[in-house]
MARDOTI-191703 format. One line per field, with one value per residue: x, y, z of N, C-alpha, C in turn; residue number from 1. Coordinates in steps of 0.1 Angstrom, whole numbers, plus 5000, padded with zeros to 4 digits. Example, Ala and Ser with C-alpha at 12.3 -4.5 7.8 and 13.67 -1.06 7.14 Angstrom:
n.X: c(5132_5128) .
n.Y: c(4943_4978) .
n.Z: c(5078_5071) .
ca.X: c(5123_5137) .
ca.Y: c(4955_4989) .
ca.Z: c(5078_5071) .
c.X: c(5132_5129) .
c.Y: c(4967_5000) .
c.Z: c(5078_5079) .
n: c(1_2) .
This chain:
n.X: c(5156_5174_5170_5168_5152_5132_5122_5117_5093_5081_5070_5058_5039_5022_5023_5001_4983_4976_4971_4983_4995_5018_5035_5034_5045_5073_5078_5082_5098_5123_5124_5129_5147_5169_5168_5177_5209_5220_5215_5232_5222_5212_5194_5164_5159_5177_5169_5165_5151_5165_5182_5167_5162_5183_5186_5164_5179_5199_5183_5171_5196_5208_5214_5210_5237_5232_5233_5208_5182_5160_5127_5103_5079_5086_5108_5093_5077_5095_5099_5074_5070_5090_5075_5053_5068_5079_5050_5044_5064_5055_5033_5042_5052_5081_5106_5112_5117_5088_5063_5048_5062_5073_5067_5049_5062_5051_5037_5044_5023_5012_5007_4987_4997_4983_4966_4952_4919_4926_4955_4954_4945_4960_4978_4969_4964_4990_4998_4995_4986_4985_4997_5005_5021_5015_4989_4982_4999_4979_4957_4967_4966_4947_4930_4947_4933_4905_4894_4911_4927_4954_4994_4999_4981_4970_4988_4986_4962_4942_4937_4911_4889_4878_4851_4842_4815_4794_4806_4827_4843_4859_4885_4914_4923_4945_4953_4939_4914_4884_4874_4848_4852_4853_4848_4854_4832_4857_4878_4871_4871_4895_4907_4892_4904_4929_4926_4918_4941_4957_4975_4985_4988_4994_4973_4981_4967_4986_5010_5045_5059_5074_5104_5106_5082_5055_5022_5015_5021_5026_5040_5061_5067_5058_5057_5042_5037_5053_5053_5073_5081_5052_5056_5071_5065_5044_5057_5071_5049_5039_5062_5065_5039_5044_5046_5053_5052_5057_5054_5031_5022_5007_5000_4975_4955_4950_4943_4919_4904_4901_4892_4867_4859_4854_4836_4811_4803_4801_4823_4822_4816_4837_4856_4849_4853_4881_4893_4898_4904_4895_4877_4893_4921_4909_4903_4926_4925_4907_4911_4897_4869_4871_4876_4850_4834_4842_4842_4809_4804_4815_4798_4770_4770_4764_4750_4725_4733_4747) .
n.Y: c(5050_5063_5041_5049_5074_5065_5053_5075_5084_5065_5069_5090_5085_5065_5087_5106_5092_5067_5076_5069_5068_5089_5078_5049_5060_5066_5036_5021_5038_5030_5001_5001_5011_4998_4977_4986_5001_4973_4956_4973_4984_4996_5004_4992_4968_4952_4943_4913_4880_4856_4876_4888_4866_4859_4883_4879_4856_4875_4894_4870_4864_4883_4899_4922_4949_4932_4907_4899_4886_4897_4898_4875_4884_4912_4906_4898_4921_4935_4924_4928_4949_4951_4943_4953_4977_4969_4963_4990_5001_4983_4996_5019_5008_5002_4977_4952_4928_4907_4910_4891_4871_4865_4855_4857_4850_4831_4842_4835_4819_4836_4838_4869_4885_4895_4914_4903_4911_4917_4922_4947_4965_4968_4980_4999_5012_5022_5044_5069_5096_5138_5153_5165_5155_5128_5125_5129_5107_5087_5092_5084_5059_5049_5059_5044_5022_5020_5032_5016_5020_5029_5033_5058_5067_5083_5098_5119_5129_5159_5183_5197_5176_5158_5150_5151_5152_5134_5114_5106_5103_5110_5097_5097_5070_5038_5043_5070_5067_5071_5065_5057_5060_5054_5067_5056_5050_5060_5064_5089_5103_5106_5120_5141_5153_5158_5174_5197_5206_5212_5242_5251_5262_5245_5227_5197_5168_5153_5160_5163_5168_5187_5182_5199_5215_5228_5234_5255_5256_5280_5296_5278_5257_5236_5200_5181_5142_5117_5084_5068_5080_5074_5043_5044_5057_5033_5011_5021_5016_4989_4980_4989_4979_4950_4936_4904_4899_4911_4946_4967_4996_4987_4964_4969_4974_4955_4943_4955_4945_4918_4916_4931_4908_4884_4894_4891_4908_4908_4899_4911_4936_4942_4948_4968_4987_4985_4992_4979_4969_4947_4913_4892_4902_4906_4883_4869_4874_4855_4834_4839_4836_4809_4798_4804_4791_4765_4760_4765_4741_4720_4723_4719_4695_4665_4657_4644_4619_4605) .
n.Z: c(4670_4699_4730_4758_4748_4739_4764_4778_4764_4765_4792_4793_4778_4795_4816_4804_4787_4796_4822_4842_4878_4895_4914_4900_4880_4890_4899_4873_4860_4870_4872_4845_4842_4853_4841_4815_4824_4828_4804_4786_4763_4731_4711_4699_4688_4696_4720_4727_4734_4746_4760_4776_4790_4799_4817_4834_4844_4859_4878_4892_4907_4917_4948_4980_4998_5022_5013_5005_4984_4954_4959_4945_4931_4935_4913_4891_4885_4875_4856_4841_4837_4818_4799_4790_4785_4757_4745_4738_4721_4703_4694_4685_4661_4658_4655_4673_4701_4706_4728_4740_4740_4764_4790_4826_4854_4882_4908_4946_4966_4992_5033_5041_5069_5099_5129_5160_5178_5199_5200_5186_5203_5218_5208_5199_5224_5237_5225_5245_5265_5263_5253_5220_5204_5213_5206_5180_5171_5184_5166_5140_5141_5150_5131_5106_5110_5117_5086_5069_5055_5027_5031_5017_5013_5036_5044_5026_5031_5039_5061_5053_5041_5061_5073_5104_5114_5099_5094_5077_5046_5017_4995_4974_4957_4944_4908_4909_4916_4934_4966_4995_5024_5061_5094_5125_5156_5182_5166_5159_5183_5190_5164_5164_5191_5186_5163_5177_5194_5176_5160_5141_5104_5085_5057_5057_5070_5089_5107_5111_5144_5164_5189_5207_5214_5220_5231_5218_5183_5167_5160_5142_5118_5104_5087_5063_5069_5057_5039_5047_5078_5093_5086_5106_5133_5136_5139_5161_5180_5174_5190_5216_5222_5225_5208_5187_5158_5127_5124_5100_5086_5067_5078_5094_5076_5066_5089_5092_5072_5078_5102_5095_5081_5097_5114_5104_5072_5040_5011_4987_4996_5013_4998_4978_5001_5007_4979_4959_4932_4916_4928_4929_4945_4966_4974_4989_5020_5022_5043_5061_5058_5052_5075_5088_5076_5079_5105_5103_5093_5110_5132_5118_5098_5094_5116_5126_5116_5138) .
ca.X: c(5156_5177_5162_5165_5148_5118_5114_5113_5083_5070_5068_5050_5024_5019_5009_4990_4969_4969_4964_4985_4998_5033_5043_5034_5061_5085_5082_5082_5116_5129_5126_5132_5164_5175_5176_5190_5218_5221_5218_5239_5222_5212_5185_5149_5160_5186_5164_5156_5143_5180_5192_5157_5162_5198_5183_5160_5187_5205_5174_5167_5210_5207_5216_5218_5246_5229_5228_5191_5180_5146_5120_5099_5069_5100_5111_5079_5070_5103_5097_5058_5072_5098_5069_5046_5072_5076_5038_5043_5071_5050_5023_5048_5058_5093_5113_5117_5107_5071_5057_5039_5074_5078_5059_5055_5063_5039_5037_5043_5011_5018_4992_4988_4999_4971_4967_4941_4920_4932_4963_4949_4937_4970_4986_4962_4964_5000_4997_4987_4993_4977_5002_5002_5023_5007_4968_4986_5000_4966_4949_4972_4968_4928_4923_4945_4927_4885_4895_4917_4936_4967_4994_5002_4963_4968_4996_4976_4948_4938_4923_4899_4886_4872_4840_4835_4803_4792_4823_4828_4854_4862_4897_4916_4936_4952_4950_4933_4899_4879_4862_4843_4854_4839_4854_4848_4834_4867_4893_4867_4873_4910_4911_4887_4914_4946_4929_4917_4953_4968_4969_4989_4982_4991_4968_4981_4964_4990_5024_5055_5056_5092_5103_5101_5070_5044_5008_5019_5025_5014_5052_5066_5070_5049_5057_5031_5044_5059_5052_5083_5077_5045_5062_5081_5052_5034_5066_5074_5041_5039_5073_5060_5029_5053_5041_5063_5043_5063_5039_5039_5013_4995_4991_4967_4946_4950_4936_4904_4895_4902_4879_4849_4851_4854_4819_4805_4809_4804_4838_4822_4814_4850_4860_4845_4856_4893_4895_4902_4890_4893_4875_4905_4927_4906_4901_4937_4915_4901_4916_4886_4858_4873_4876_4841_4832_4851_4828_4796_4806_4817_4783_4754_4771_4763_4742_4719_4737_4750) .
ca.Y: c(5060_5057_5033_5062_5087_5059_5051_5092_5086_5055_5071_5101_5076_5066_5097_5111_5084_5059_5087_5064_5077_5097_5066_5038_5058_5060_5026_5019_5041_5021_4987_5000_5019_4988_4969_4993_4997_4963_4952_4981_4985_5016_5003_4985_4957_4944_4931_4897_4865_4851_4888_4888_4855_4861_4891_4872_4852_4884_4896_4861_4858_4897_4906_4938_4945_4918_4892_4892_4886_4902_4888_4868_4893_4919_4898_4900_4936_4939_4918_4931_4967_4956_4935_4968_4989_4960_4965_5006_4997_4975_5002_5021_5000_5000_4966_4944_4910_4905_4909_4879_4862_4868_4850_4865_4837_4829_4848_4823_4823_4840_4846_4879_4891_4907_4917_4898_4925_4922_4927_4958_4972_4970_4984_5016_5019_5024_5061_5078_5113_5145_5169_5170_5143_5116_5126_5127_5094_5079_5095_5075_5045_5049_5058_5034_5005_5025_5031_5011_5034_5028_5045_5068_5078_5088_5108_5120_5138_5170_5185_5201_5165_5150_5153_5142_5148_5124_5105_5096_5111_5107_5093_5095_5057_5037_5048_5077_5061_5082_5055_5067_5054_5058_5070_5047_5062_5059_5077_5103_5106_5112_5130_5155_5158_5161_5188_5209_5208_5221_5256_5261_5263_5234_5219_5187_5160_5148_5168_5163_5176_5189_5174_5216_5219_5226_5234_5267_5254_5290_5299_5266_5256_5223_5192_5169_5130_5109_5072_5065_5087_5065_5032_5042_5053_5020_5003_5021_5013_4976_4973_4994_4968_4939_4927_4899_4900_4923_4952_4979_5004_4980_4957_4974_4972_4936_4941_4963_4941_4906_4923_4932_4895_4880_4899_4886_4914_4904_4899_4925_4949_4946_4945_4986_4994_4980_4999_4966_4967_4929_4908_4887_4912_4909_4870_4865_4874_4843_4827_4844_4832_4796_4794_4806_4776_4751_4761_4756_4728_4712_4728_4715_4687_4650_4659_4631_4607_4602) .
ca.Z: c(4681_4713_4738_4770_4743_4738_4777_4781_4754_4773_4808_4790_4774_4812_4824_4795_4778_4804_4833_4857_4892_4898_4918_4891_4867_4893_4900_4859_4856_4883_4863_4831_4839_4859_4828_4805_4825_4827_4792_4778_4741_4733_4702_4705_4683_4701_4729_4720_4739_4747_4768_4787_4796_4810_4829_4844_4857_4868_4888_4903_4917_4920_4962_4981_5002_5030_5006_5006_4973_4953_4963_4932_4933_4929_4903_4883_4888_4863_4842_4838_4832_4803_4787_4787_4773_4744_4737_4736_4706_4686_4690_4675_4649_4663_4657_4690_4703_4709_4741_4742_4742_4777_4804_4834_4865_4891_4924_4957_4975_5008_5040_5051_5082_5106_5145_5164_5183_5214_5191_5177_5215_5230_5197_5198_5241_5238_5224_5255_5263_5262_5245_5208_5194_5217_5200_5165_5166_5181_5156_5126_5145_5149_5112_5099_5112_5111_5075_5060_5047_5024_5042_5008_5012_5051_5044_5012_5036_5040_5071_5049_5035_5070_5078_5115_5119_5092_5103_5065_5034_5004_4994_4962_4961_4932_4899_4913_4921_4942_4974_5004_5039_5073_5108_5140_5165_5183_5160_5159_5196_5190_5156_5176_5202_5181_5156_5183_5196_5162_5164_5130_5098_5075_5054_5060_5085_5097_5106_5118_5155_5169_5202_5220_5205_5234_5226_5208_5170_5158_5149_5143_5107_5100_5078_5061_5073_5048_5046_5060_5090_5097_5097_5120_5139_5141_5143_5178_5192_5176_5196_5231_5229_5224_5195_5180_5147_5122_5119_5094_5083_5055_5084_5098_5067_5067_5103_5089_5063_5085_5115_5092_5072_5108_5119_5089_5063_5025_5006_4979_5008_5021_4985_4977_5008_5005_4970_4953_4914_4914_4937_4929_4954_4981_4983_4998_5030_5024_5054_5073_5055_5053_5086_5093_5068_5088_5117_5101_5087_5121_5138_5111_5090_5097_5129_5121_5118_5153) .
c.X: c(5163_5169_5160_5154_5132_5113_5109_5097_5072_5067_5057_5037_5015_5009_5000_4977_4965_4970_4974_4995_5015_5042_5042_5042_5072_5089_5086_5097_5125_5135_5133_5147_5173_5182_5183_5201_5227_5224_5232_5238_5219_5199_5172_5152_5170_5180_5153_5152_5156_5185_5180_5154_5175_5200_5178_5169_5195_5194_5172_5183_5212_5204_5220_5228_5248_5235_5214_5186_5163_5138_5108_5087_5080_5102_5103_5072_5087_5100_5083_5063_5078_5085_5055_5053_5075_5061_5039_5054_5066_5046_5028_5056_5071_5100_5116_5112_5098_5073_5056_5052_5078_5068_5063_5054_5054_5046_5036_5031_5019_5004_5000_4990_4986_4971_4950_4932_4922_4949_4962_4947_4953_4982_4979_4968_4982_5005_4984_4993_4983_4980_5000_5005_5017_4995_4977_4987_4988_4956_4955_4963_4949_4922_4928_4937_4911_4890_4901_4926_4951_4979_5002_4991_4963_4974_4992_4969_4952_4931_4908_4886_4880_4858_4833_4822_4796_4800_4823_4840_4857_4876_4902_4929_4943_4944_4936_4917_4895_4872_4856_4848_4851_4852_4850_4849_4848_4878_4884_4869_4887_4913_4908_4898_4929_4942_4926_4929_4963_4960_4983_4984_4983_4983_4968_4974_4969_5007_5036_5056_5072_5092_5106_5092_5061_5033_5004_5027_5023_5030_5060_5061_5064_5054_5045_5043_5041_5051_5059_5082_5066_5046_5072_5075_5046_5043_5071_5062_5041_5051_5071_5048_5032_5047_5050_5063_5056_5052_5044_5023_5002_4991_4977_4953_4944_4940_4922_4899_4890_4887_4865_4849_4848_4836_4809_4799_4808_4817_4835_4820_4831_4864_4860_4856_4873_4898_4897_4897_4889_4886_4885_4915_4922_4905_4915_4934_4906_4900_4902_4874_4861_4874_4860_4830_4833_4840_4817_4796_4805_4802_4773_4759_4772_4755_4733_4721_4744_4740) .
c.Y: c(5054_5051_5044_5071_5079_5053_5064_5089_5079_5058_5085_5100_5071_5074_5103_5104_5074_5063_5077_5072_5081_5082_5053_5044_5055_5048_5019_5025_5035_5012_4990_5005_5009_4980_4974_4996_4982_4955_4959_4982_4995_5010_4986_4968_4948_4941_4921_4888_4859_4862_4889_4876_4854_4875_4890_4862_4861_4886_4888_4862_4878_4900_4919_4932_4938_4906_4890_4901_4895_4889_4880_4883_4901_4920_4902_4915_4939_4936_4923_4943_4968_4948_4947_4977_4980_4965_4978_5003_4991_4985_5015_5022_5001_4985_4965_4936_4916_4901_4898_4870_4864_4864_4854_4851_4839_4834_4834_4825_4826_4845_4857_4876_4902_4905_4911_4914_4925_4928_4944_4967_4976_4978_5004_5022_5021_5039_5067_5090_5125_5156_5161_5156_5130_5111_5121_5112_5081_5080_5087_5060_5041_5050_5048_5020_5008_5026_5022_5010_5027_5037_5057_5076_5083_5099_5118_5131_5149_5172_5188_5190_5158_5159_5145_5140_5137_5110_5095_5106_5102_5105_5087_5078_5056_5038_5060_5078_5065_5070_5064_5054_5065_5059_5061_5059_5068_5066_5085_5108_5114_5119_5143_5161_5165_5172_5195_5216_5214_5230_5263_5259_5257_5225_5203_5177_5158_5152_5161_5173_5173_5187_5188_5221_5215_5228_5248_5264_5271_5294_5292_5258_5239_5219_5183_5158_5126_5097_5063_5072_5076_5057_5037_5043_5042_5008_5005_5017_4999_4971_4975_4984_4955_4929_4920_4901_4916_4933_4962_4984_4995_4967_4958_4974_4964_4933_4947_4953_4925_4908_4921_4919_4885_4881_4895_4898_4903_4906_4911_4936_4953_4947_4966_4988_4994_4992_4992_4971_4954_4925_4894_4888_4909_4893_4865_4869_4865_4832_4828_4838_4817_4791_4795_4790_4765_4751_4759_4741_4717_4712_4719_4699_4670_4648_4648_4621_4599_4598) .
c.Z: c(4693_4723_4747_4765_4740_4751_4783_4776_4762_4788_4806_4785_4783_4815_4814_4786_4785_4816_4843_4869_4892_4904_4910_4883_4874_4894_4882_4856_4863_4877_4853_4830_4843_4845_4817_4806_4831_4814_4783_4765_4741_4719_4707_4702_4689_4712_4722_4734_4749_4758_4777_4794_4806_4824_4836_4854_4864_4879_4903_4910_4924_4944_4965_4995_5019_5025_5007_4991_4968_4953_4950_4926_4926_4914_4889_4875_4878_4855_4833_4834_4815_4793_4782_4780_4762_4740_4733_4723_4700_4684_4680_4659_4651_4667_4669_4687_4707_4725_4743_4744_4754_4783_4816_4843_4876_4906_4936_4961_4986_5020_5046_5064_5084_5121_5143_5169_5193_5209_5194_5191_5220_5218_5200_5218_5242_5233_5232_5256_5258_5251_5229_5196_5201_5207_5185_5161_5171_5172_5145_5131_5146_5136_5104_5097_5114_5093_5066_5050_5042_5028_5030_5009_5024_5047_5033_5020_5041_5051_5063_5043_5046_5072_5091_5117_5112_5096_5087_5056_5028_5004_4981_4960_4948_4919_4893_4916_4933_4951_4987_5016_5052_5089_5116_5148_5179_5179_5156_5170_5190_5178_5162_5181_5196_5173_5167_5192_5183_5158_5150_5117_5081_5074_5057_5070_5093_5094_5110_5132_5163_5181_5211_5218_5219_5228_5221_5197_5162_5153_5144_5123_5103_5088_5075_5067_5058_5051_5053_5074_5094_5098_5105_5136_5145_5143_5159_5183_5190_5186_5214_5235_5229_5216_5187_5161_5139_5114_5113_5093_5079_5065_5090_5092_5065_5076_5096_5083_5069_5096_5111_5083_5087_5116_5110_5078_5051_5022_5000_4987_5010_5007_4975_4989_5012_4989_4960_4938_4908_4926_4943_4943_4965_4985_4987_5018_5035_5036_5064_5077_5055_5066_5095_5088_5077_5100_5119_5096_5101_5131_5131_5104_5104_5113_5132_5120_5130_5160) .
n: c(1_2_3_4_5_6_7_8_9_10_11_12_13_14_15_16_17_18_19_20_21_22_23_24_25_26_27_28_29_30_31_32_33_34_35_36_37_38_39_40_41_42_43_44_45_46_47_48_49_50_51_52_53_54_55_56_57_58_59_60_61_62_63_64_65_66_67_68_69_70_71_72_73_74_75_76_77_78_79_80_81_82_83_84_85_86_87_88_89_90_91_92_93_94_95_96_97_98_99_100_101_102_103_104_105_106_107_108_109_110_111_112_113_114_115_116_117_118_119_120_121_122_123_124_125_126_127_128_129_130_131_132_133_134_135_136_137_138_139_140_141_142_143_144_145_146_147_148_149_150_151_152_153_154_155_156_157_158_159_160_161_162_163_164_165_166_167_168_169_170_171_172_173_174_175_176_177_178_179_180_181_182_183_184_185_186_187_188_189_190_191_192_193_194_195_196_197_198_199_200_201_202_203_204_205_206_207_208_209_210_211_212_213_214_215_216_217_218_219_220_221_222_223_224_225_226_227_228_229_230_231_232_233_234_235_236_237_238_239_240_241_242_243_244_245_246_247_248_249_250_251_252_253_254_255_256_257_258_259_260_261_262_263_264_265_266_267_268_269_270_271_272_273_274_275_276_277_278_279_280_281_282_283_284_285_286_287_288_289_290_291_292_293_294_295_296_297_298_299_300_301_302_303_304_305_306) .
């Protein structure tokens, strides 16, 4: 069978038997089509060991038109896709190399980036304002960093899904895993303020608001926000609060989870509430708790002996 006519098959085995998310195929057709127009075969059998090794050196010398190469991670996240659609052709019984012939290469360690909270204070006080898009974009900036929020799950929400008064909701994340996260009392101040100022009648949380747009949305044609729309968002205020630090949405979540292991927060606490399904995932946070280490250590150890 044509290779195109068995990644059709394998993107359909995706979403039907292993239920995974609209954005895990795109990213899966992405890889896969990369290398099929890359290889140029057209049959299963002709990827061997020898052409996935020569595509890995295309990947790794692989620039866009910067010259700024993929980044290893990148790198990986191909290579992990074509060694998944190898296992869907054995299952098959469809001649190819063996999965297992393919090692995937080790991720760099890297530390997160996170805002201190004076960081965090002068990041949020920079969306002031009364009218409509002021509240809106304090309201992102307040939820992303009370909840934690990934910013596919912000843009994801539903007015009808908040429950201020509890100041809690439910949130569908990756691989559609239902978690519960919690409002501060804080970006319930300003969601308050921003829905009671939206006076039209998209579902969405969080709109797109037109720059002649007064405090009469009622005939005015409403967008949900994208995730591009929101870094752009948090990239104008990280730049208005003169934040050198390169900040994007997911920093912010960096910032939630850093905050509550800082206050002293369990890893498995911030571990649920992160969405994590490894506790793996969440200990690159580590930095927090090792430093709290370092402290007792310097506080209690060898006291005695002096």
């Amino acid at each position: 069978m044509n290779l195109n006519k068995l990644l059709t098959g394998f993107l359909e085995h995706l979403e039907i038997e292993k239920g995974r998310s609209q954005k895990t195929l795109e990213n899966y057709a992405h890889y896969l089509r990369r290398f099929l127009q890359w290889a140029k075969i057209s049959k299963a059998e002709q990827i061997t060991p020898e052409l996935v090794r020569k595509y890995r050196l295309y990947l790794n010398r692989l620039t866009d038109e910067k010259g700024v190469g993929l980044k290893k991670v990148t790198q990986n996240y191909h290579v992990i896709a074509l060694r998944n659609f190898l296992k869907y052709l054995a299952k098959r019984d469809i001649k190819t190399m063996s999965a297992e012939k393919i090692e995937i290469g080790k991720n760099p360690s890297h530390e997160i980036e996170f805002l201190s909270g004076d960081e965090v204070q002068r990041l949020l006080a920079g969306a002031v304002g009364k009218n409509l898009k002021a509240l809106r974009d304090r309201a992102i900036l307040e939820l992303l960093f009370s909840a934690g929020l990934r910013v596919s799950e912000l843009t994801n929400l539903n007015r009808e899904q908040l429950n201020l008064e509890r100041q809690e909701f439910s949130v569908k994340g990756k691989g559609d895993k239902i978690r519960l996260v919690f409002v501060s009392d804080s970006a319930k101040v300003f969601l308050e303020k921003y829905l009671a100022k939206r006076l039209d009648l998209d579902q969405a949380l969080f709109i797109h608001v037109s720059k002649k747009a007064t405090t009469d949305q009622k005939n005015e044609k409403s967008k949900r926000l994208t995730p591009r729309s929101i870094q752009r968002i948090v990239k104008y205020y990280a730049n208005k609060a003169g934040l050198v630090k390169d900040v994007h949405p997911h920093t912010l979540r960096h910032s939630f989870a850093t905050d509550l292991l800082s206050n002293g927060a369990d890893i498995r606490s911030v571990q649920v509430m992160l969405g994590h399904s490894s506790i793996i995932t969440t200990q690159i946070y580590t930095h927090v708790t090792n430093e709290q280490l370092k402290q007792v250590h310097q506080k209690f150890h060898g006291k005695k002996l002096s």
